[in-house]
PAMI-733194 format. One record per residue (C-alpha): z, y, x. Coordinates in Angstrom, 2 decimals. Example, Ala and Ser with C-alpha at 12.3 -4.5 7.8 and 13.67 -1.06 7.14 Angstrom:
BEGIN
{atom {7.80, -4.50, 12.30}}
{atom {7.14, -1.06, 13.67}}
***
This chain:
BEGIN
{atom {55.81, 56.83, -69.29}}
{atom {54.42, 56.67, -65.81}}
{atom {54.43, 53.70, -62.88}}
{atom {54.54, 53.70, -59.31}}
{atom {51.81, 51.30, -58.90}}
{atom {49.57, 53.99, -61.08}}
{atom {48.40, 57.53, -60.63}}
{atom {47.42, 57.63, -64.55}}
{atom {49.80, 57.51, -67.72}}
{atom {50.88, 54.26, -68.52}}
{atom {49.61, 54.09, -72.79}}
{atom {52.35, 52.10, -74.90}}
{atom {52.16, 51.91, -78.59}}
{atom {54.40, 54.08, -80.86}}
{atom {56.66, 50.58, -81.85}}
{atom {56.93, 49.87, -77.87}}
{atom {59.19, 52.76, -76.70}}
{atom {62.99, 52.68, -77.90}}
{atom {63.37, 56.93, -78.29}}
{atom {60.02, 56.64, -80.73}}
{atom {62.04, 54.65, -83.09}}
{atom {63.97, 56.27, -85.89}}
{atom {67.71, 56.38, -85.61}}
{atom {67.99, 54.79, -88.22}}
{atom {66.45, 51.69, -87.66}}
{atom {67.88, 51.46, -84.41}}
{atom {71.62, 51.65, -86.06}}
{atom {70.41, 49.08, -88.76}}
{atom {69.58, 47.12, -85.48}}
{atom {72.54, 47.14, -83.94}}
{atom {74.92, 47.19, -86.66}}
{atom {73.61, 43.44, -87.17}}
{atom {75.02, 42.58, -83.65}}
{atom {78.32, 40.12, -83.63}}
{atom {78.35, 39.86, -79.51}}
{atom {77.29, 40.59, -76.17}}
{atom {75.21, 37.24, -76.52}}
{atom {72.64, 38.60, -79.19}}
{atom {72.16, 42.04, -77.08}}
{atom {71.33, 40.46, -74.31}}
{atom {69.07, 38.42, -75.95}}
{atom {67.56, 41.59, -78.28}}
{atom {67.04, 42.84, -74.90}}
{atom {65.28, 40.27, -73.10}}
{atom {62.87, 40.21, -75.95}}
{atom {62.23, 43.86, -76.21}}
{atom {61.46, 43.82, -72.28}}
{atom {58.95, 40.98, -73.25}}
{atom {57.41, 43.11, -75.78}}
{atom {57.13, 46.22, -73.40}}
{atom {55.42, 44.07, -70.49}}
{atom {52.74, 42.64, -73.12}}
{atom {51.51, 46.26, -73.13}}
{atom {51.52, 47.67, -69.91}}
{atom {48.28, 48.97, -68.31}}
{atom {47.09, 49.46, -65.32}}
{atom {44.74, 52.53, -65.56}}
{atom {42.83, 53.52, -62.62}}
{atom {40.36, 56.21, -62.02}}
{atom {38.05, 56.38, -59.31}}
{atom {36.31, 59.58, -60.28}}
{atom {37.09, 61.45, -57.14}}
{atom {37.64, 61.53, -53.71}}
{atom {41.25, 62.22, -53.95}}
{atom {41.84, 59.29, -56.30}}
{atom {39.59, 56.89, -54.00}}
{atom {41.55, 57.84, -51.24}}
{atom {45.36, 56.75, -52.99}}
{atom {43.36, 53.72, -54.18}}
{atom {42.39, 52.58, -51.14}}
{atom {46.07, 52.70, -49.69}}
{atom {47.87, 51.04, -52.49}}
{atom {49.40, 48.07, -53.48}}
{atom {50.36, 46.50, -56.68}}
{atom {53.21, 44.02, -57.47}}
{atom {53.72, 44.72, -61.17}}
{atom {53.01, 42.44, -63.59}}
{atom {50.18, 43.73, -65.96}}
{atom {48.53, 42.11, -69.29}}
{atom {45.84, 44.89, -69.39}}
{atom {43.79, 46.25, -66.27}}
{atom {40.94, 49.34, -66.67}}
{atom {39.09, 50.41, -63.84}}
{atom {36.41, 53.25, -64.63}}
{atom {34.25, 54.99, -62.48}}
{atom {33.22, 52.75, -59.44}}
{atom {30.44, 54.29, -57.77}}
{atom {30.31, 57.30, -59.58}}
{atom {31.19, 59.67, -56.58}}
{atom {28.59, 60.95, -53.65}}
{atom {27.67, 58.52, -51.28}}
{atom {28.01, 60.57, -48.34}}
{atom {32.01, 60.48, -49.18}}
{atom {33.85, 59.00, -45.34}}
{atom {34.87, 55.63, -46.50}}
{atom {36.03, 54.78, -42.79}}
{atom {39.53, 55.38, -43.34}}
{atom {39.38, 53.67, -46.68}}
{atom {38.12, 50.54, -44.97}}
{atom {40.60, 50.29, -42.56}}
{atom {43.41, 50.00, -45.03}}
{atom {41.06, 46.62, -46.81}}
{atom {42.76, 43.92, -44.30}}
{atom {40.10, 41.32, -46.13}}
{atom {37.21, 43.16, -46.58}}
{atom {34.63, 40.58, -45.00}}
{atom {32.99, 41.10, -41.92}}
{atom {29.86, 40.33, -41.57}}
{atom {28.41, 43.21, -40.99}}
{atom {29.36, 46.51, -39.17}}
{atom {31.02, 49.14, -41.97}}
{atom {29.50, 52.51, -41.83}}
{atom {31.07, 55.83, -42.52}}
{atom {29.05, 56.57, -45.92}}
{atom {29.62, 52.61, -47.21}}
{atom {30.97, 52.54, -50.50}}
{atom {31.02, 48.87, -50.03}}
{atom {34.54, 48.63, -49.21}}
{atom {35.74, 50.36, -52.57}}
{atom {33.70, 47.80, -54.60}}
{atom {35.75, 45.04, -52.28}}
{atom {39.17, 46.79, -53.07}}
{atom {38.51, 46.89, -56.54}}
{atom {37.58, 43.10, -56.55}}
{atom {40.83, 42.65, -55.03}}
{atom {42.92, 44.27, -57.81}}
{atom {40.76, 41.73, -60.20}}
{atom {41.61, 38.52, -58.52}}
{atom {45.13, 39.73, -58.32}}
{atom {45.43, 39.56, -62.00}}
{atom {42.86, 37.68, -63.06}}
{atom {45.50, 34.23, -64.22}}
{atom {47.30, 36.87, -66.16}}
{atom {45.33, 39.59, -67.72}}
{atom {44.46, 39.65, -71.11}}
{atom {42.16, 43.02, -71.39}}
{atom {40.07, 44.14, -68.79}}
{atom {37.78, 46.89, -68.72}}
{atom {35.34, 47.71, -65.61}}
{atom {33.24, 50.84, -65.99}}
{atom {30.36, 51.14, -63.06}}
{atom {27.95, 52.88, -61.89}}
{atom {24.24, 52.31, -62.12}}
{atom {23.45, 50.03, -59.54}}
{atom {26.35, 48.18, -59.75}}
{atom {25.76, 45.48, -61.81}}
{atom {24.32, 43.20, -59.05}}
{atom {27.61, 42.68, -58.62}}
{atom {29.14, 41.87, -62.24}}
{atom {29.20, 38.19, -61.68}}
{atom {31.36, 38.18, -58.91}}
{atom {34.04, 39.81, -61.15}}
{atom {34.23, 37.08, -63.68}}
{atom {37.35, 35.09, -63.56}}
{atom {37.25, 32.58, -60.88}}
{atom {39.13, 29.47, -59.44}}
{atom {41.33, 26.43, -60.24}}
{atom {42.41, 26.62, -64.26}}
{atom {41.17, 27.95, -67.47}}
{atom {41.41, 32.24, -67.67}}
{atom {43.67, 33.78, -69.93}}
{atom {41.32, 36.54, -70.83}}
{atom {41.13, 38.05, -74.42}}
{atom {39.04, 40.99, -74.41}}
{atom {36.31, 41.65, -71.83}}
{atom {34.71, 45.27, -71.35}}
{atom {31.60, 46.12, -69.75}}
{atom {29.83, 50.02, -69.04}}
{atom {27.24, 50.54, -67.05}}
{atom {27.03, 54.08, -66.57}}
{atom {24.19, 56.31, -65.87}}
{atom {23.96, 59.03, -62.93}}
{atom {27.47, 60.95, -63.27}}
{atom {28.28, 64.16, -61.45}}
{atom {25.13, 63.94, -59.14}}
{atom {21.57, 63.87, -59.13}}
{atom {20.15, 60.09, -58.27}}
{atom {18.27, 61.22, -55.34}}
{atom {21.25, 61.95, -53.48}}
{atom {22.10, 58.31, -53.59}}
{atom {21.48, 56.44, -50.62}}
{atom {20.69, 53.06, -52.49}}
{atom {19.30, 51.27, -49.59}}
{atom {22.55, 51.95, -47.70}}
{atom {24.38, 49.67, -50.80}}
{atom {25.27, 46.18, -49.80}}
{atom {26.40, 43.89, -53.48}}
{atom {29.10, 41.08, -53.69}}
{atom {26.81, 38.19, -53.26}}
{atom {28.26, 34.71, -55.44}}
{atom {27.98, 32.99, -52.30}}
{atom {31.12, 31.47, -50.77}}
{atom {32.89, 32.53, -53.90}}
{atom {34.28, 29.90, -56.19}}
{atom {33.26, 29.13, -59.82}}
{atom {33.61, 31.31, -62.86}}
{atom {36.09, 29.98, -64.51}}
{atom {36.94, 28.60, -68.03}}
{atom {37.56, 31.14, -70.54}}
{atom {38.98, 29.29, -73.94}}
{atom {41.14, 32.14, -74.77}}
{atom {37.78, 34.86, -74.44}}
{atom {37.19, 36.34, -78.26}}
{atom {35.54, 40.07, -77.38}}
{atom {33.06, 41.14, -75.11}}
{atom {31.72, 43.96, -75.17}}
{atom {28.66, 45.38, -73.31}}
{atom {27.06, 49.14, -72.81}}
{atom {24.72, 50.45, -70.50}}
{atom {24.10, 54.24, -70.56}}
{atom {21.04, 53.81, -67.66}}
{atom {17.19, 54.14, -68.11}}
{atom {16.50, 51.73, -66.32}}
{atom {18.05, 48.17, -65.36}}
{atom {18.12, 44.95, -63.81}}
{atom {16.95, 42.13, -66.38}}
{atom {17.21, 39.42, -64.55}}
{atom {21.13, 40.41, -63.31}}
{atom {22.29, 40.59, -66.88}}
{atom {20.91, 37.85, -68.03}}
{atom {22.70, 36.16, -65.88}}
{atom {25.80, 37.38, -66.07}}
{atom {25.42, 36.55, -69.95}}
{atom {24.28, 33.29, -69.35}}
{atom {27.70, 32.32, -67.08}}
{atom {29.67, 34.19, -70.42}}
{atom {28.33, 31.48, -73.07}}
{atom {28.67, 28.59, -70.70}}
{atom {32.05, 29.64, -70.14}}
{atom {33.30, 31.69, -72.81}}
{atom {33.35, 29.03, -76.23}}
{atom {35.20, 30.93, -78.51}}
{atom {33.64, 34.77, -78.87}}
{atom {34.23, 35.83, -82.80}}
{atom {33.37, 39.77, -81.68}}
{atom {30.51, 40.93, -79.34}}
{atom {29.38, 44.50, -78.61}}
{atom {25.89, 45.18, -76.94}}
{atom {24.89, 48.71, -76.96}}
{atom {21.44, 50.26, -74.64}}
{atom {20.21, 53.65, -74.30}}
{atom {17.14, 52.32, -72.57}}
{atom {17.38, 49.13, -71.15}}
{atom {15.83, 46.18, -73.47}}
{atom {16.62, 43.03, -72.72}}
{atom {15.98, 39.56, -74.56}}
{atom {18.83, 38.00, -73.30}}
{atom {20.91, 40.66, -75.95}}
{atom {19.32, 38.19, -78.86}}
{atom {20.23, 34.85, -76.58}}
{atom {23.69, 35.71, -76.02}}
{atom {24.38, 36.82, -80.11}}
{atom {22.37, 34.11, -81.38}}
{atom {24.62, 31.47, -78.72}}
{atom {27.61, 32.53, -80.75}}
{atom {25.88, 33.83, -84.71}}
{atom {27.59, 31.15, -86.74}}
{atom {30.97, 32.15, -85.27}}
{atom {30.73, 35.79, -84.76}}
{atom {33.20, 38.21, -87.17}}
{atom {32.12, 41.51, -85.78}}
{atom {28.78, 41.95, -84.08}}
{atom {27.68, 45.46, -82.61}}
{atom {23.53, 45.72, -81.29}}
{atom {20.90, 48.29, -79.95}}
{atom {18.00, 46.16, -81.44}}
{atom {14.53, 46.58, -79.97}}
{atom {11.23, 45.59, -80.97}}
{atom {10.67, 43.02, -77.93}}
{atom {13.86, 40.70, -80.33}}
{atom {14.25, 42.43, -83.82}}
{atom {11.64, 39.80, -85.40}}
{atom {13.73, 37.09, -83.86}}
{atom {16.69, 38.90, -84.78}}
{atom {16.18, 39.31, -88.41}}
{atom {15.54, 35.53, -88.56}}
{atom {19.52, 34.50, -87.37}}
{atom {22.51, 33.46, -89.96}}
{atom {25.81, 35.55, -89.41}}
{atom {28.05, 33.55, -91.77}}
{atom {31.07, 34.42, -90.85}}
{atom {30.43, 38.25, -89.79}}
{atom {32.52, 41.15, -91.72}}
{atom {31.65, 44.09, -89.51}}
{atom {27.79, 44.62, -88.42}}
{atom {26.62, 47.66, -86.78}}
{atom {23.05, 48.11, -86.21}}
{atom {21.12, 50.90, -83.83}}
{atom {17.29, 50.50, -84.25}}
{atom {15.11, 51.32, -81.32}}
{atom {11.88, 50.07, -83.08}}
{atom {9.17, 52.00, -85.02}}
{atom {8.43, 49.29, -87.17}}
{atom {11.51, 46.97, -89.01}}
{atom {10.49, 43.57, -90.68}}
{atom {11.21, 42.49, -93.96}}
{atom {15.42, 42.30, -94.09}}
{atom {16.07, 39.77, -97.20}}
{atom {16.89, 36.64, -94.91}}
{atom {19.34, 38.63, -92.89}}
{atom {21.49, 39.98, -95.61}}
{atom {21.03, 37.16, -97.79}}
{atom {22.62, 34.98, -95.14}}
{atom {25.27, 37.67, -94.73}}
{atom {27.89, 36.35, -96.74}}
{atom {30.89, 37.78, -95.63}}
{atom {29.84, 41.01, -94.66}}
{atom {32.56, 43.50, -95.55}}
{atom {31.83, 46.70, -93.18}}
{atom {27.90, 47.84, -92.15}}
{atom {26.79, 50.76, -90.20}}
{atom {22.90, 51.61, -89.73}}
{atom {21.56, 53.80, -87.42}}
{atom {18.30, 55.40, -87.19}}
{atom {16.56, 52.95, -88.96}}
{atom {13.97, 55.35, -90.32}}
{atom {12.86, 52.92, -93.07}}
{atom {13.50, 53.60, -96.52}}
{atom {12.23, 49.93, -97.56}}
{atom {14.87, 48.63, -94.99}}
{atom {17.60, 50.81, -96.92}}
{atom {15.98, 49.53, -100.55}}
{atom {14.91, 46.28, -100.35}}
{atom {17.53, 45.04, -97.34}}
{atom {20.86, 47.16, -97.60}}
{atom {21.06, 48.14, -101.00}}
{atom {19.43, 44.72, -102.87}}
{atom {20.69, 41.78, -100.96}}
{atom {24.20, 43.08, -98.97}}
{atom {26.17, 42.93, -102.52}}
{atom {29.36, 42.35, -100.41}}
{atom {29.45, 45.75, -98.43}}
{atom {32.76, 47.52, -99.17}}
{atom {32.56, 50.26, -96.25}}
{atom {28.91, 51.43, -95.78}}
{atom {27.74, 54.51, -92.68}}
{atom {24.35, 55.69, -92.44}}
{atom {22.72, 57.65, -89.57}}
{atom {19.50, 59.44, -89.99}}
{atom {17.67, 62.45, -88.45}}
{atom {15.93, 62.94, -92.16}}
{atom {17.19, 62.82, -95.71}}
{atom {18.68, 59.19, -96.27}}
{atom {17.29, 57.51, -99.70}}
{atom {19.80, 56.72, -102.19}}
{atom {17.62, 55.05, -104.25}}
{atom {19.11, 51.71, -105.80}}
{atom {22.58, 52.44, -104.01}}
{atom {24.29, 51.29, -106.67}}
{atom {22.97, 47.76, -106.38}}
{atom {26.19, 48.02, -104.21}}
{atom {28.65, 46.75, -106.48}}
{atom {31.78, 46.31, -104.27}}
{atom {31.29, 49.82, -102.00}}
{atom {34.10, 51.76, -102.08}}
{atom {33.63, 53.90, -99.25}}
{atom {30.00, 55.48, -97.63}}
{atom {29.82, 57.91, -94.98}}
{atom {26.42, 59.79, -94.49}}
{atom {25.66, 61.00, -90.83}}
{atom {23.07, 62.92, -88.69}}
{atom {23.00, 63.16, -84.86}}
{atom {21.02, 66.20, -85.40}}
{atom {23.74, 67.53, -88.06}}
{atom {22.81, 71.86, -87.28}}
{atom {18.74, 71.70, -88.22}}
{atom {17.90, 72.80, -91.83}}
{atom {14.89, 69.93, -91.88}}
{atom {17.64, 67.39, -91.61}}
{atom {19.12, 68.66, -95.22}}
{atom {20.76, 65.32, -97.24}}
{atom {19.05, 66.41, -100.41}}
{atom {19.68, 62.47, -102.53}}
{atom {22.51, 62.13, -104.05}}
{atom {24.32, 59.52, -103.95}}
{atom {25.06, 57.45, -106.93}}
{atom {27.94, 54.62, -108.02}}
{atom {30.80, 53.92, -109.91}}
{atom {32.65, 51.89, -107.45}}
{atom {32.73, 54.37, -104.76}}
{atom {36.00, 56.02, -104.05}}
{atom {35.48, 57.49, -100.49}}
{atom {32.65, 59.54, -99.21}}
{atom {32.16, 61.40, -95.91}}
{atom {29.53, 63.79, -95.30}}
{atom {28.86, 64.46, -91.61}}
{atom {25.64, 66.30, -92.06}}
{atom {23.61, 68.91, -93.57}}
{atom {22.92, 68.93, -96.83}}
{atom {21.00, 71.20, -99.52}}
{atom {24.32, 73.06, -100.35}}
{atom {25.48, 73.57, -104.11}}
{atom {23.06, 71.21, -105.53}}
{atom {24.09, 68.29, -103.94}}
{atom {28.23, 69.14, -104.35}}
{atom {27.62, 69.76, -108.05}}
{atom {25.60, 66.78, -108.76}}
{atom {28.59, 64.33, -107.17}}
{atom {31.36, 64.50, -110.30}}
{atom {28.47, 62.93, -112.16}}
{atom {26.54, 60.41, -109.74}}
{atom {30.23, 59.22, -108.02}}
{atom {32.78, 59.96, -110.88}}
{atom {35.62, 57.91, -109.47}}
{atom {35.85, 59.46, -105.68}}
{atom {39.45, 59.96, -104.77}}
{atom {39.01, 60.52, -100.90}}
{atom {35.94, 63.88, -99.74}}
{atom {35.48, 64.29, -95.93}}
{atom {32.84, 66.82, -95.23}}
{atom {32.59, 67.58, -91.97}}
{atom {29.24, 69.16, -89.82}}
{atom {27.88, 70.56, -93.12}}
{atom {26.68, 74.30, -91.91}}
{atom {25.51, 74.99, -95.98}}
{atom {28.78, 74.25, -96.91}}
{atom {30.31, 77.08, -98.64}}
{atom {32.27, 79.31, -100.99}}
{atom {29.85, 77.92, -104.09}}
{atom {30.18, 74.19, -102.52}}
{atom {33.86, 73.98, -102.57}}
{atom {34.09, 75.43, -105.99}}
{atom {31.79, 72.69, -107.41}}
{atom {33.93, 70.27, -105.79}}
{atom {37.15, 71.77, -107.05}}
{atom {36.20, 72.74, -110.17}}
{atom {34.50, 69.05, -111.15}}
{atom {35.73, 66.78, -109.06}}
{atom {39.60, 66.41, -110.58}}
{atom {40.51, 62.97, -109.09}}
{atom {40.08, 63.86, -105.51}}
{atom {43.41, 62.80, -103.65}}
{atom {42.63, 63.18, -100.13}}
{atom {40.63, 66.26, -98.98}}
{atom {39.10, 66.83, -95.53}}
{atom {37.06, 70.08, -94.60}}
{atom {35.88, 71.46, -91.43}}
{atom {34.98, 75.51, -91.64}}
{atom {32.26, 76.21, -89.91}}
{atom {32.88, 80.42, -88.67}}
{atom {29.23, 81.00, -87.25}}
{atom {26.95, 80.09, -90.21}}
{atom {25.54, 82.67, -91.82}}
{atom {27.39, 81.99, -95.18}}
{atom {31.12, 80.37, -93.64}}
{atom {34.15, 79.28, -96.02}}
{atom {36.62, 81.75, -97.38}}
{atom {39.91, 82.50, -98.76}}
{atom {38.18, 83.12, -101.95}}
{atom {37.14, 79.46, -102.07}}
{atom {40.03, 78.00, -100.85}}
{atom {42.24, 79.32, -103.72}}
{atom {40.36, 76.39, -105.92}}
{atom {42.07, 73.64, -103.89}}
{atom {44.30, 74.42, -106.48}}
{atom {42.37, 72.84, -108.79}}
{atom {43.13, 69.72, -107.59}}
{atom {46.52, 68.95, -109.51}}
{atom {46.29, 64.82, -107.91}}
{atom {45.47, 66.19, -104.09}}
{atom {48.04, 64.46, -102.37}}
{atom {46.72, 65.31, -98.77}}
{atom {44.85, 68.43, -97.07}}
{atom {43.17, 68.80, -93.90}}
{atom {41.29, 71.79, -92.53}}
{atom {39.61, 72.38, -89.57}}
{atom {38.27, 75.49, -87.51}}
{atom {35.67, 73.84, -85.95}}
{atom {35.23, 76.07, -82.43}}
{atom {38.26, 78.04, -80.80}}
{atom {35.92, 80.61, -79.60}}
{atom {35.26, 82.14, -83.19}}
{atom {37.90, 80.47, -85.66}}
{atom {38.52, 80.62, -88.86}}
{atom {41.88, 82.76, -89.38}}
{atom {44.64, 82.10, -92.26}}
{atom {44.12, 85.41, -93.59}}
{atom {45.12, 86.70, -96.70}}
{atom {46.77, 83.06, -97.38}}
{atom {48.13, 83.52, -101.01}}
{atom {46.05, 80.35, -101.47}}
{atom {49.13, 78.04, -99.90}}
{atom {50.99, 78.68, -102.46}}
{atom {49.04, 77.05, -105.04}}
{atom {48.32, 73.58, -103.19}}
{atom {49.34, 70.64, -104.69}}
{atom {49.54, 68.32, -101.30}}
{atom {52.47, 67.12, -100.40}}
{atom {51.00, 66.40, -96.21}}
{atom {48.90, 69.46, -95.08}}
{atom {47.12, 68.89, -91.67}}
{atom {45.86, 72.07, -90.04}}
{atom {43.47, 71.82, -87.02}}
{atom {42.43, 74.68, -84.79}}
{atom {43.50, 78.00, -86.42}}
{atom {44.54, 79.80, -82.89}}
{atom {45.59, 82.51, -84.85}}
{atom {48.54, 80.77, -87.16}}
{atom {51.53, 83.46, -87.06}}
{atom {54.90, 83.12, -88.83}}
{atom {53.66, 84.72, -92.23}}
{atom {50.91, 82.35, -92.59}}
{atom {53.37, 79.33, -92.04}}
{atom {55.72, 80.93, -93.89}}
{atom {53.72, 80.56, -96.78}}
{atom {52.99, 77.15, -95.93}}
{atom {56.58, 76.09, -96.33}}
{atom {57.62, 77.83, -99.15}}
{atom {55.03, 76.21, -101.47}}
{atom {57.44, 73.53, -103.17}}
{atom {55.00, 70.64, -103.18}}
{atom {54.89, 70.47, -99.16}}
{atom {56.77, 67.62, -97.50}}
{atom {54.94, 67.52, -93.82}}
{atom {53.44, 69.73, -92.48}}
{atom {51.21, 69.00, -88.59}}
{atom {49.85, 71.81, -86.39}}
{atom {47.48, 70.53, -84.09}}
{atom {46.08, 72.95, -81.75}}
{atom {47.66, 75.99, -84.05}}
{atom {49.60, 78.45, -82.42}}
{atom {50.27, 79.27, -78.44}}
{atom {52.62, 77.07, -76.71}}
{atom {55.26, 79.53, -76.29}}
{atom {55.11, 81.28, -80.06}}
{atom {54.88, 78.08, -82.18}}
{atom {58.57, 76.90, -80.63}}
{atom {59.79, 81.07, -81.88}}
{atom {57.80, 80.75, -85.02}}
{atom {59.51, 77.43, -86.10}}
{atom {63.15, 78.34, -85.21}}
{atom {62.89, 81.55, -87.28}}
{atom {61.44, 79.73, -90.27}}
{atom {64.90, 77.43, -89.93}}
{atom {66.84, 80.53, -89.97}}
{atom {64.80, 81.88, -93.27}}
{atom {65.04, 78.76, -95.27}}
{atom {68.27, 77.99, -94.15}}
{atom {69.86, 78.72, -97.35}}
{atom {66.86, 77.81, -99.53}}
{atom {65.91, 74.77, -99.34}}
{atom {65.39, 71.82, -96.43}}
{atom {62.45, 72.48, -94.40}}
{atom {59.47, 69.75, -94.54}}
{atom {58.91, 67.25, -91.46}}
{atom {56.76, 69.61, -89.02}}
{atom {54.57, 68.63, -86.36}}
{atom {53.12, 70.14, -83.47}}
{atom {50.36, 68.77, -81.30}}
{atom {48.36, 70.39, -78.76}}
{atom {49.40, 73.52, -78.91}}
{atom {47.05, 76.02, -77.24}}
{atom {48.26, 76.85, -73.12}}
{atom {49.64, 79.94, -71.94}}
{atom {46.36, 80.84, -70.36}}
{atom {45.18, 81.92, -73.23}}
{atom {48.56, 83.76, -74.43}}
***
């Protein structure tokens, strides 16, 4: 669905759109319908539902799109606004036509050709325009922008009706920072502008900056004028590459006893401080350490009470892990870990309640960052491996240290092999859910010999595999393997190479009820491949729900 205010797809969810909705709810719909009365009515409220989601997407990553910005207006009523990439384009673009077109651009000063001023301006525009009405808004800028963030609070007479606030500060984009000409950058000063408004209805903020380097003073600020203003936050989101600031721990600790979901970079100048607050309330936490050294934990997760969903990353502290995670957050049900180096699993299963844990890497490919502990608990029914690990030893060991796992996702695992996945297959009888991505350049890569122990798996009730680069996939060779699955929904993901033999196969097995193909197949060949496989099964038996997503473009035909 596209608008004329927009040069970017308008995004609607599935339930918003009337042809997304199965005919047979819609003729349950209107079969309920005594008069002309109630459809008008059924209408009116539908219409309501579809303006609640509109967005108004704009993209300022080049020239072209600056240029339509710059000459458009908006009457539409919209309930979610995004703007991404202010300031992201060279400085030496000709903004003089631009500026002409921005009727209230002040003028206090002469406009230059190269003054990216008068973009910042139009944007600010588009943000008062909808600033009584918005619910979502999302500003993405670039790295010296944020002298100007406070002007783009909500402002004037009455309380704002904003819901969710978004924040990036971007880093150096498409061009080197020397070919900015910073000095030539004038910022929306909070002079003669009126002040920040009330914002009772503001429950999620969230904050990133991508730069190495910031203003400290400027953000704190700008969340200083958020917790006088903003009473009710329950979720905040403060992520840094670089940048530390203190006023990170000010603005969480302003809001800890009301906070449900909290998301921090914390850094050594605040993680003392840090580990010294009360989250009550707080069900999701993710943590990204930035420090060498991490204090004793107890008081944090003892005071954690309602902590449901933790993710830790690079805490490099096996005592954190021990003594903090594993000993004192007894409510965790959905656990992620992210370590360059082998993550202890030592006294994991002081974890009572954890039914899922996912085990990551950033540096997944390097042998040194093998997983080599195994996990161990009898409440866990989920577990996803994005990372190396030490191969067979670790796959065989899991029927015993995890016996009730229903749900494997092993993804990024470059020792994962033909001897892996028989372990799992041959042990591991419960699984219900399976999720594998081949790897085709490692030196030992999955097989069709392996795959033919899927069938193992009598309870597997879904089945996803993925090819993990289109330059050198995996191919459904030799497939006799389909035919003994016991899945019922097989999702296939990246196999260029699918033909109507290997699908054929597919659909024949007499377990298979949906089958999705996303990017499987070339555009034009998929379309062939599925109306001859109608014509073949025509007189056997229905054919399963297929779908198609993605599908490879003619280019490479």
């Amino acid at each position: 669905m596209w608008d004329q205010a927009t040069f970017e797809p308008i995004h609607i969810p599935k339930m918003a759109t009337i042809n997304d909705l199965p005919n047979e709810i819609l003729l349950a719909i209107f079969q309920q319908i005594e008069g002309k009365k109630h459809l008008t009515r059924i209408c009116k409220l539908w219409n309501e539902l579809i303006v609640n989601f509109l967005v108004l997407k704009i993209s300022l990553l080049s020239e072209e799109r600056i240029r339509k910005f710059a000459g458009m207006v908006f009457t539409r009523s919209y309930q979610q606004l995004s703007i991404s990439g202010v300031m992201l384009v060279e400085s030496d673009f000709n903004w003089t036509g631009c500026s002409r077109q921005l009727k209230n651009a002040p003028a206090k000063r002469a406009r230059k050709e190269t003054d990216p001023y008068v973009l910042l301006r139009k944007c600010l525009q588009v943000v008062r325009q909808y600033e009584r009405t918005v619910r979502v808004m999302s500003l993405s800028f670039g790295p010296i922008m944020d002298k100007s963030l406070l002007a783009f609070l909500p402002r004037g007479d009455g309380p704002s009706s904003l819901e969710c606030l978004v924040i990036e500060i971007n880093n150096w984009h498409i061009m080197k920072e020397e070919n900015w000409n910073v000095s030539r950058m004038e910022f929306i000063a909070e002079e003669g502008l009126q002040e920040i408004s009330e914002m009772p209805k503001l429950k999620s903020l969230r904050f990133g900056d991508s730069r190495t380097k910031g203003d400290r003073t400027v953000r704190r600020k700008f969340f200083d004028a958020i917790t006088r203003n903003a009473k009710a936050i329950t979720s905040i989101s403060l992520t840094s590459r670089s940048v530390t600031c203190y006023s990170d721990y000010r603005i969480v600790r302003s809001f800890s006893t009301q906070l449900q979901e909290l998301t921090i970079t914390v850094w050594p100048l605040f993680v003392k401080d840090f580990f010294q607050l009360s989250f009550p309330k707080v069900k999701i936490l993710k943590l990204d350490f930035k420090c060498i050294t991490i204090p004793d934990a107890a008081h944090l997760f003892q005071n954690l009470k309602s902590l449901i969903d933790l993710t830790v990353t690079s805490a490099d502290n096996d005592e954190f892990l021990r003594q903090g995670v594993y000993r004192h957050a007894t409510t965790v049900e959905r656990l992620t870990i992210s370590e360059n180096r082998n993550i202890t699993m030592d006294g994991l299963q002081g974890l009572i309640g954890l039914k899922e844990l996912q085990l990551e890497c950033e540096c997944s490919w390097f042998e040194f960052d093998e997983q080599i502990a195994v996990p161990c608990s009898s409440s866990l029914e989920k577990l996803v491996i994005e990372r190396c690990t030490n191969g067979i030893p670790f796959y065989g060991a899991l029927v015993e240290s995890v016996p009730h796992i229903t749900e494997l996702h092993i993804t990024g695992d470059n020792t994962f092999n033909d001897g892996c996945l028989r372990a799992i297959c041959t042990t591991m009888k419960n699984i219900r859910r399976l999720k594998l991505t081949l790897i085709p350049f490692v030196e030992d890569p999955i097989t069709d010999v392996s795959l033919r122990y899927i069938g193992n798996l009598r309870k597997l009730e879904y089945l996803f595999l993925e090819s993990y680069d289109d330059e050198d996939t995996i191919q459904l060779t030799g497939s006799g393997w389909v035919s003994l699955l016991w899945a019922s929904d097989v999702h296939l993901n990246g196999f260029y190479e699918i033909d109507l033999p290997n699908m054929l196969d597919l659909l024949l097995n007499p377990n298979l009820r949906k089958l999705t193909l996303d990017q499987c197949g070339r555009a034009c060949r998929i379309v062939e491949t599925v109306g001859k496989l109608k014509q073949l099964m025509s007189d056997s038996r229905p054919l399963p729900h297929i779908a198609v997503m993605n599908m490879w473009q003619s280019a490479r035909q």
